[in-house]
Backbone as CSV, one residue per row, in Angstrom:
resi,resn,N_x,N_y,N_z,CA_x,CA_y,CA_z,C_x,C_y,C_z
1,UNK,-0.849,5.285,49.110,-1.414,4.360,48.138,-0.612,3.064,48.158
2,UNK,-1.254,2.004,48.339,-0.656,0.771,48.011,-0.009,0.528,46.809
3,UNK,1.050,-0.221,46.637,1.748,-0.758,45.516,1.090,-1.627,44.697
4,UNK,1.204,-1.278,43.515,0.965,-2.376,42.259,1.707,-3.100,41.854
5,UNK,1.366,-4.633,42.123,2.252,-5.701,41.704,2.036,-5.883,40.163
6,UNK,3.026,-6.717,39.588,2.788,-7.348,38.729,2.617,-8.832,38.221
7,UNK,2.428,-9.168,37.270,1.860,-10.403,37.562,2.409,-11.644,37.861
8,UNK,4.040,-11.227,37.712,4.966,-12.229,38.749,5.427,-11.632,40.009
9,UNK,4.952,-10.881,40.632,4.918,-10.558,41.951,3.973,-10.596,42.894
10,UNK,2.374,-10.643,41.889,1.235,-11.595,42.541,1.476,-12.744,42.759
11,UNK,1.848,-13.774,41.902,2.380,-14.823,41.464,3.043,-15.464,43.070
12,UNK,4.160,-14.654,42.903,5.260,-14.856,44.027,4.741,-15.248,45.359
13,UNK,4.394,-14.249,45.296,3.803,-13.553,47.222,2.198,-14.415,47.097
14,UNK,1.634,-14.513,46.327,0.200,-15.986,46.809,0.840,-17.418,46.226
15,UNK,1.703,-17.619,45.995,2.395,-18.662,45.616,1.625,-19.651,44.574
16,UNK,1.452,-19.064,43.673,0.446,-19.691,42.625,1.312,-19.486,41.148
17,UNK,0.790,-20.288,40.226,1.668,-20.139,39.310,1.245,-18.614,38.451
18,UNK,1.914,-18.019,37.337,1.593,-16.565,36.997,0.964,-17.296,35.891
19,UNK,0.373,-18.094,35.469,-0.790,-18.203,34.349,-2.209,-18.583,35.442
20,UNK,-2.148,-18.239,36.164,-3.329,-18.683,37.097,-3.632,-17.152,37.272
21,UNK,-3.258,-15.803,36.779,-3.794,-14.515,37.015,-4.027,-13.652,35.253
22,UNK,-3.293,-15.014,34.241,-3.554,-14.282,33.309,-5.496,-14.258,32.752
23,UNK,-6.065,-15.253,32.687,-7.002,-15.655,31.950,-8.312,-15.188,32.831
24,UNK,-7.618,-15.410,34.143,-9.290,-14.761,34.703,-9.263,-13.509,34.856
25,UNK,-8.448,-12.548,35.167,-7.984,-10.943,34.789,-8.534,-10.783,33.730
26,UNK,-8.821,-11.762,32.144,-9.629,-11.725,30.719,-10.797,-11.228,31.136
27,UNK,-11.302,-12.416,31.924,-12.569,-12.248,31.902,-13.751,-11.430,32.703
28,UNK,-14.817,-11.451,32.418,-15.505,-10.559,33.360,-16.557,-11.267,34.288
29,UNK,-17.438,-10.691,34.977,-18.189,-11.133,35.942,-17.304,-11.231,37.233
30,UNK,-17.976,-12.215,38.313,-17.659,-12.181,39.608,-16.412,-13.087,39.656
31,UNK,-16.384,-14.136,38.737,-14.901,-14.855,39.049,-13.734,-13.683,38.201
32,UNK,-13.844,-12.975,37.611,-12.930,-12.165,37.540,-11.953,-11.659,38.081
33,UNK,-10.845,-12.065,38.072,-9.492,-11.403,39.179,-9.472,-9.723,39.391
34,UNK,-9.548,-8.901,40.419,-9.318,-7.447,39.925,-8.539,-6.972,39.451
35,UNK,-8.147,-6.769,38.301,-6.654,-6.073,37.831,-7.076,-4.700,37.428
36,UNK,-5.713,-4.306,37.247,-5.911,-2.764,36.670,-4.942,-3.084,35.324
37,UNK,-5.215,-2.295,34.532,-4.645,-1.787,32.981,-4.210,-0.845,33.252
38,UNK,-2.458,-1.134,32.793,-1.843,-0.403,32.227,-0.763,-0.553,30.868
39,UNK,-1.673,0.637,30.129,-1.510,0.360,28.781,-1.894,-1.470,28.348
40,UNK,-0.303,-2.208,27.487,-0.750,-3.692,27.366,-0.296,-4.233,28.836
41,UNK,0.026,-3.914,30.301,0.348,-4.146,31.001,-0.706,-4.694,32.017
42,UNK,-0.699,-5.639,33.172,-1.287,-5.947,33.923,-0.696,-5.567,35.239
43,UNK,-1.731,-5.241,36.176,-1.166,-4.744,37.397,-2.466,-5.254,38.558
44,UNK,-1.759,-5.429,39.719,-3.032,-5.806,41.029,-2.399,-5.307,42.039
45,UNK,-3.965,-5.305,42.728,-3.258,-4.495,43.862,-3.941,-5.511,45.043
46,UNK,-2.833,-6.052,46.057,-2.308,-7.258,46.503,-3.899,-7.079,47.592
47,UNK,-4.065,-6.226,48.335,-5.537,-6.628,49.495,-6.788,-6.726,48.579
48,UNK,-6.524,-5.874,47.347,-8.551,-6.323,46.510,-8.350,-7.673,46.088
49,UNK,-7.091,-8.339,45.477,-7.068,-9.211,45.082,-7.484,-10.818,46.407
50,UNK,-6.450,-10.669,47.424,-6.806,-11.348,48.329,-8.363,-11.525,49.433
51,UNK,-9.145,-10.173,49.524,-9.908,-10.095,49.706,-10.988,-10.694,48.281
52,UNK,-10.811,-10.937,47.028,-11.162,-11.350,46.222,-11.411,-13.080,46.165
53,UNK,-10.316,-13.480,46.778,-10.166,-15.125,46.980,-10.783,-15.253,47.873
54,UNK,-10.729,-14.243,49.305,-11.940,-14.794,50.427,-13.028,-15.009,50.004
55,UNK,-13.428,-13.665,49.592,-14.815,-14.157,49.022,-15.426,-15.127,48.486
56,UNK,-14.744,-15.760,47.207,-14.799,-16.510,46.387,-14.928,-17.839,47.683
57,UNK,-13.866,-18.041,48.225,-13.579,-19.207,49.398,-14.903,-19.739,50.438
58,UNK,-15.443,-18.223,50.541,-16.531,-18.308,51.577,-17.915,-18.536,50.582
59,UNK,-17.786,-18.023,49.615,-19.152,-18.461,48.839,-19.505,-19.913,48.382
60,UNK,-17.942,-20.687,48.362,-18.356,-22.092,47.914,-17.890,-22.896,49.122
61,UNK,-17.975,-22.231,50.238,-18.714,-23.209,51.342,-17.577,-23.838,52.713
């Protein structure tokens, strides 16, 4: 099983700031970040997430 980052270790390793994974992890639909819950905790798991930005990348062109 792959490792679960957290949200300054997503942060880190895509080099983005860590409020750029809090608010869309909120929300739902397709721009939604994939996270997982644990407990009040946030967790990702580093290929759904990146495969998440391709997508996103390739849909707007």
């Amino acid at each position: 099983m792959d490792e679960l980052l957290t949200v300054e270790e997503i942060a880190e390793r895509l080099k983005v700031p860590k409020s750029f994974f809090y608010a869309p992890c909120r929300r739902k639909g397709p721009d939604a970040v994939p996270c997982i819950r644990v407990g009040k905790y946030l967790r990702y798991h580093e290929p759904t997430v990146r495969a998440h930005f391709a997508k996103q990348n390739e849909a707007q062109g």
